[in-house]
C-alpha atoms as a printed R data frame, in Angstrom:
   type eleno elety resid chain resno       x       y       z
1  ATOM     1    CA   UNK     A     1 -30.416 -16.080  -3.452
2  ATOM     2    CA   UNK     A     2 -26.802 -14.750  -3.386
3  ATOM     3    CA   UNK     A     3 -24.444 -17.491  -4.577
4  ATOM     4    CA   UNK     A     4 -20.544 -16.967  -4.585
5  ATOM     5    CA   UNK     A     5 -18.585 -19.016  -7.018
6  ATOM     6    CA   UNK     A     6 -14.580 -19.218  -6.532
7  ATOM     7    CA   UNK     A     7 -12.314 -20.447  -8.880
8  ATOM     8    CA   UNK     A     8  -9.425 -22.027  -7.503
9  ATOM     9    CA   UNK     A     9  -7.715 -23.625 -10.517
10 ATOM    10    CA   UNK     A    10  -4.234 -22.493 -11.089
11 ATOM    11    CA   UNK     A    11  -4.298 -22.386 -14.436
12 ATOM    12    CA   UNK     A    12  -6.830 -21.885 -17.073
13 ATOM    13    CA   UNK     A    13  -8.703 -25.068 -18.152
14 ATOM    14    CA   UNK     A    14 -10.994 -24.803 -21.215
15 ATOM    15    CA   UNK     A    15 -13.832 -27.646 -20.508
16 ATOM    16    CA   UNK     A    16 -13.777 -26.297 -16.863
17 ATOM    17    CA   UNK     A    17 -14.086 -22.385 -17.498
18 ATOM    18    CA   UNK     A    18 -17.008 -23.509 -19.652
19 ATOM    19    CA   UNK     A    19 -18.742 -25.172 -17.016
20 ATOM    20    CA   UNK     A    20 -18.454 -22.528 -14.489
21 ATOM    21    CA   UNK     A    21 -19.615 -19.963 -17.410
22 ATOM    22    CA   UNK     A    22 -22.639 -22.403 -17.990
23 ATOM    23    CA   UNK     A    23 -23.024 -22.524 -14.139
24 ATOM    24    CA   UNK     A    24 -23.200 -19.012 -13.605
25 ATOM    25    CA   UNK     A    25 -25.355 -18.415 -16.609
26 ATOM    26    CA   UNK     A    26 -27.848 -20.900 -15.467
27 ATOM    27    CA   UNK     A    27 -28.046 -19.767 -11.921
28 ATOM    28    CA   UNK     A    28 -28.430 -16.063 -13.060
29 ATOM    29    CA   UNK     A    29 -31.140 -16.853 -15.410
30 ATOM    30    CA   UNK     A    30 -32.955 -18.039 -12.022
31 ATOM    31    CA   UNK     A    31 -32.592 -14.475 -10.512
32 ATOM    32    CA   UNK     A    32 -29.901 -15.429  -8.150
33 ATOM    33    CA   UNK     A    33 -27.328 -12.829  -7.332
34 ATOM    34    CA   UNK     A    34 -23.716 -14.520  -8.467
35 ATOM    35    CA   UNK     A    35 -20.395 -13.376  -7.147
36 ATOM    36    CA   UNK     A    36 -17.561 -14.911  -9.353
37 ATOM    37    CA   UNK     A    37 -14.005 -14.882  -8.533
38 ATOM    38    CA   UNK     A    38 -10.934 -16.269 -10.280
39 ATOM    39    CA   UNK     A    39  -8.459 -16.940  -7.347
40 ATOM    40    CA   UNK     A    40  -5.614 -16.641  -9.477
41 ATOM    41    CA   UNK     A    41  -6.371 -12.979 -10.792
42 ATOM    42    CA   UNK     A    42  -6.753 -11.533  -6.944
43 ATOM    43    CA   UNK     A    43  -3.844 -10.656  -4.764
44 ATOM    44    CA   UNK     A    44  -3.573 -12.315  -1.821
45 ATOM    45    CA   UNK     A    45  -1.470 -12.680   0.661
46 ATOM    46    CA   UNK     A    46  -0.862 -13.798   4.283
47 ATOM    47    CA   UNK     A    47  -1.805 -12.545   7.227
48 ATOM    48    CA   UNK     A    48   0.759 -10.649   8.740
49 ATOM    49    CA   UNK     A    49  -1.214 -10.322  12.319
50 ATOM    50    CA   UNK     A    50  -0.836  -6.608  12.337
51 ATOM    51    CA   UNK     A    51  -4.682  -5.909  13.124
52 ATOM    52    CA   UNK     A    52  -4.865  -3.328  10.420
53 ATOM    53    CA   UNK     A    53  -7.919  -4.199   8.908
54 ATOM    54    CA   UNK     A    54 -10.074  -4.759  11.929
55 ATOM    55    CA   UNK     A    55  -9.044  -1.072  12.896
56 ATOM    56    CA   UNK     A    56 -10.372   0.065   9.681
57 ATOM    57    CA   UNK     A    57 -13.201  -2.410   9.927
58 ATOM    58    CA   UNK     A    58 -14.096  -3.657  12.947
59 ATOM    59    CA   UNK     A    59 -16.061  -7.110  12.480
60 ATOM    60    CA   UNK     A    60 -15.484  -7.288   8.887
């Protein structure tokens, strides 16, 4: 099973990044593919409505 995980927490928070590393362990020891983002690392930003992105990938 494919399982994405994201991390919305602002900051970092001991007791709950060891949950989520416990969580992720778990489910991978089942053989489930795990995707695993920390919101706060990625850049992103609005849409500006420009359509770029569905001319470079339509449907995506």
């Amino acid at each position: 099973m494919k399982i994405t995980i994201l991390n919305g927490a602002s900051e970092e928070s001991g007791t709950f990044e060891e949950c989520l590393e416990k969580l992720v362990e778990s489910l991978s020891k089942m053989k489930n593919e795990i995707q695993f983002f920390k919101l706060r690392d990625l850049q992103i930003k609005q849409c500006m409505g420009c359509f770029v992105c569905w001319v470079e990938t339509p449907g995506e």
